[in-house]
C-alpha positions in Angstrom: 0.0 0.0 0.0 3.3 2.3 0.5 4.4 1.6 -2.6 4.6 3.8 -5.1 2.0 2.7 -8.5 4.1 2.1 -11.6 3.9 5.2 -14.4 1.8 4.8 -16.8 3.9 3.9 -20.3 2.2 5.7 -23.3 0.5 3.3 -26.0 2.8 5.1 -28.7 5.7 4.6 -26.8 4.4 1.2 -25.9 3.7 0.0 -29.5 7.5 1.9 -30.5 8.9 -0.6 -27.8 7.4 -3.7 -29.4 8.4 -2.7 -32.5 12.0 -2.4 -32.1 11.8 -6.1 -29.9 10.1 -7.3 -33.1 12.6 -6.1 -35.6 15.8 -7.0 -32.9 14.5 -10.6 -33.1 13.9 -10.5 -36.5 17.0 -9.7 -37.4 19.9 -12.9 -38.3 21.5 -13.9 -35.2 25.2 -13.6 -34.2 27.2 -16.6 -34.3 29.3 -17.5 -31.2 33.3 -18.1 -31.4 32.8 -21.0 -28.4 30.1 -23.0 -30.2 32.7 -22.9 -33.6 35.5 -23.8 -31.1 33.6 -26.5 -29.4 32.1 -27.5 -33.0 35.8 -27.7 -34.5 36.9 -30.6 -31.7 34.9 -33.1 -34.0 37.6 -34.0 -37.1 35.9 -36.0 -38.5 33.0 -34.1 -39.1 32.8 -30.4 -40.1 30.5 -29.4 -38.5 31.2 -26.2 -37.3 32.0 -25.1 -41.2 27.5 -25.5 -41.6 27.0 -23.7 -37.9 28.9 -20.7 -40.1 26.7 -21.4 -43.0 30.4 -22.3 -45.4 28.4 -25.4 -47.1 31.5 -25.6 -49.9 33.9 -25.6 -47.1 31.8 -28.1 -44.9 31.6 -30.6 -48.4 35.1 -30.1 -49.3 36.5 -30.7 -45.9 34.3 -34.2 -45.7 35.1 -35.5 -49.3 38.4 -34.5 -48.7 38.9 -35.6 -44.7 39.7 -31.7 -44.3 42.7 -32.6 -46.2 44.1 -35.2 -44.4 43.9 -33.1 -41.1 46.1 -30.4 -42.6 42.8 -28.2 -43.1 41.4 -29.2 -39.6 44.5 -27.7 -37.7 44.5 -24.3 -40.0 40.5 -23.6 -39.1 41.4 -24.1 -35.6 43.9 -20.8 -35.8 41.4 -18.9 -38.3 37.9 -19.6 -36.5 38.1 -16.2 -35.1 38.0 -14.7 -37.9 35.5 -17.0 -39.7 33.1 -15.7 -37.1 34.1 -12.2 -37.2 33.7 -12.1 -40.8 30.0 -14.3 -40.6 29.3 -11.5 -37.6 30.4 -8.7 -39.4 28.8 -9.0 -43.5 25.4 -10.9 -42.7 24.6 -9.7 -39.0 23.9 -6.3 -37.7 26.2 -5.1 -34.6 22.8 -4.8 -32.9 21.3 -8.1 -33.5 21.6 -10.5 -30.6 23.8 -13.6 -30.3 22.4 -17.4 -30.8 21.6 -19.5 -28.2 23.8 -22.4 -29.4 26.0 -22.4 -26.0 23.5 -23.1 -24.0 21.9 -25.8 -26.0 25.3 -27.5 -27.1 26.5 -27.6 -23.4 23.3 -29.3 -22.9 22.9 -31.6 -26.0 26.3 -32.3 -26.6 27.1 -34.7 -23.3 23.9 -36.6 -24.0 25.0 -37.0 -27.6 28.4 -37.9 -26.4 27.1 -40.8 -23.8 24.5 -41.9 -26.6 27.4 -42.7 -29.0 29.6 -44.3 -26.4 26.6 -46.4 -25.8 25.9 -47.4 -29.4 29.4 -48.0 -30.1 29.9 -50.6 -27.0 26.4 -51.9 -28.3 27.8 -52.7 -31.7 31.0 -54.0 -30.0 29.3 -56.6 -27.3 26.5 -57.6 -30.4 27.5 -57.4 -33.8 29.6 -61.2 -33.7 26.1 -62.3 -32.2 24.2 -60.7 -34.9 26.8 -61.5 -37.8 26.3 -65.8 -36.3 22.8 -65.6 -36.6 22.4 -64.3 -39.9 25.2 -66.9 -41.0 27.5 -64.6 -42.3 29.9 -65.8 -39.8 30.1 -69.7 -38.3 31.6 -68.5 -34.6 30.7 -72.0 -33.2 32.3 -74.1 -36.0 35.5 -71.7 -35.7 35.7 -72.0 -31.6 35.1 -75.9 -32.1 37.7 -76.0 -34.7 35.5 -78.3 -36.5 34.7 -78.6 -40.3 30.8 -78.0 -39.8 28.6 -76.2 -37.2 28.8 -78.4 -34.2 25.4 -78.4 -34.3 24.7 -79.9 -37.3 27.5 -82.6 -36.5 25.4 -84.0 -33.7 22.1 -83.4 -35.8 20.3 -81.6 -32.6 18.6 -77.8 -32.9 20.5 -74.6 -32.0 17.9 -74.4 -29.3 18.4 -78.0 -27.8 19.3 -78.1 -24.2 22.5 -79.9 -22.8 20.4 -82.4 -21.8 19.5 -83.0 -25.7 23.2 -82.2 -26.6 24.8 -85.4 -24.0 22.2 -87.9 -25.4 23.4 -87.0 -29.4 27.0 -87.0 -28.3 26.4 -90.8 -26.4 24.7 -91.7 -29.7 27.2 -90.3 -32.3 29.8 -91.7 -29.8 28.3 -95.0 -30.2 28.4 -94.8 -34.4 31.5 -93.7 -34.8 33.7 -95.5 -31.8 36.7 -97.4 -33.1 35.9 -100.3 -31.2 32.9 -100.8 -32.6 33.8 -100.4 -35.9 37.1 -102.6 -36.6 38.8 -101.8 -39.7 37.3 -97.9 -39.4 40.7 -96.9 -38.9 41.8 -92.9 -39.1 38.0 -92.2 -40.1 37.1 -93.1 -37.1 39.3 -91.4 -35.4 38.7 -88.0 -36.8 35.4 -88.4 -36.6 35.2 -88.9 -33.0 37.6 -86.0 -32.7 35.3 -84.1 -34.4 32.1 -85.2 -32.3 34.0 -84.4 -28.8 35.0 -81.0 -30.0 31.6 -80.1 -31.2 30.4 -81.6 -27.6 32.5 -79.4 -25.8 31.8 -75.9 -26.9 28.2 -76.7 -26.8 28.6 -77.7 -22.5 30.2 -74.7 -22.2 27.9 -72.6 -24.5 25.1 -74.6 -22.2 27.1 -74.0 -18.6 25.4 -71.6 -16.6 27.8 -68.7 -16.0 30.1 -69.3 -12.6 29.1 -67.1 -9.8 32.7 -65.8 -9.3 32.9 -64.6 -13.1 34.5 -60.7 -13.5 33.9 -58.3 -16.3 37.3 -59.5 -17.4 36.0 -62.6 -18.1 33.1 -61.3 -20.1 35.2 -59.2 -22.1 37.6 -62.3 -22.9 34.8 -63.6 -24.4 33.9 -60.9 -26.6 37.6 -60.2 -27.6 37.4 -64.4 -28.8 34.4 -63.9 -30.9 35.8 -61.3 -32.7 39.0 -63.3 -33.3 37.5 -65.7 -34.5 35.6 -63.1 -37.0 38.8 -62.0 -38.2 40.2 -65.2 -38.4 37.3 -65.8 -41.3 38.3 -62.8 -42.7 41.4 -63.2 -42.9 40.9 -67.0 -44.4 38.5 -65.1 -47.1 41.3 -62.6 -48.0 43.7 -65.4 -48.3 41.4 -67.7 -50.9 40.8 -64.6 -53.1 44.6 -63.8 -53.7 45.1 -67.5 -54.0 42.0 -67.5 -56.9 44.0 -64.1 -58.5 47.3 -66.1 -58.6 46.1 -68.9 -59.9 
């Protein structure tokens, strides 16, 4: 009630007032020499050449791999004065700076946790993924046998250990030396190949111990992709082989 009432602001002043806010925000924004910087600490893409609106520059660097680095390092010096000279030919020394900073320092850390995360994804999965589309055998390769170990015993990939110890007994049975005199080295291998195929699928069926570590886990990941490269590697070596011949 002490308090002294507000004056009264004219309606012409008031509708001057909310013309010049109008035309302030209408006007391009300035760009901001942190966002470039923080922008510019991606190499491998440039994006803070389109955050300046240099589309040739942004394409050339990318086609190019901002020549080989080279180009990276020299925006880094001149960034200041890509931003002065965006600032001083398409903006107007009134018009109000962008609100990139804010955003970035918000978006960019959930960005930068949501492509760790994808990249450990494709890490952990993509053997599991490339096995069951077939485009790599990963059980036949940790077996060392010459088919899937599944197919060997003639059981599902879904059968349970259970399942798995009655087609080994069986195969066992077949394809023992003793019962088949004369069998020789077929035999032989053949069992060989029916143990091995027997044992990677009890330890595939094992239930994890309780004392396992992450370092264990990652072992097993690090395996499966040795073995992917070992397919690679065999692929590689067949096709220069075809070439030679």
């Amino acid at each position: 009630c002490c308090s002294k009432p507000a004056a009264a602001i004219p309606v012409g002043e008031q509708q001057q007032q909310q013309r010049v806010e109008a035309a302030a925000n209408s006007l391009q924004q300035q760009k901001r020499l942190f966002t470039s910087y923080l922008l510019w600490l991606n190499p491998v893409f440039p994006a803070h050449h389109l955050y300046l609106d240099r589309l040739a520059h942004a394409l050339i660097a990318f086609w190019t791999l901002n020549f080989l680095g080279v180009g990276w390092v020299v925006d880094g010096f001149l960034m200041r004065c890509y931003v002065r000279g965006f600032n001083s030919q398409r903006c107007s020394p009134d018009a109000p700076y962008d609100g990139s900073r804010r955003k970035l320092l918000c978006h960019l850390p959930l960005c930068f946790v949501g492509m760790l995360m994808l990249g450990l994804t494709t890490i952990v999965y993509i053997p599991t993924i490339l096995h069951h589309f077939q485009v790599v055998d990963i059980d036949r390769i940790a077996a060392q046998t010459q088919v899937n170990p599944y197919e060997l015993l003639e059981i599902s990939q879904s059968a349970s250990l259970q399942e798995a110890k009655a087609a080994y007994r069986s195969k066992s049975l077949q394809w023992h030396p003793d019962r088949n005199p004369g069998c020789g080295k077929e035999c032989d291998d053949k069992m060989s190949e029916i143990t091995k195929a027997y044992d990677l699928i009890k330890r595939r069926r094992a239930p994890a111990p309780p004392d396992r570590t992450w370092e264990g886990w990652l072992q097993g990941i690090a395996q499966d992709w040795k073995h992917i490269f070992e397919v690679l590697g065999q692929d590689k070596g067949g096709k220069t082989e075809e070439k030679s011949e």
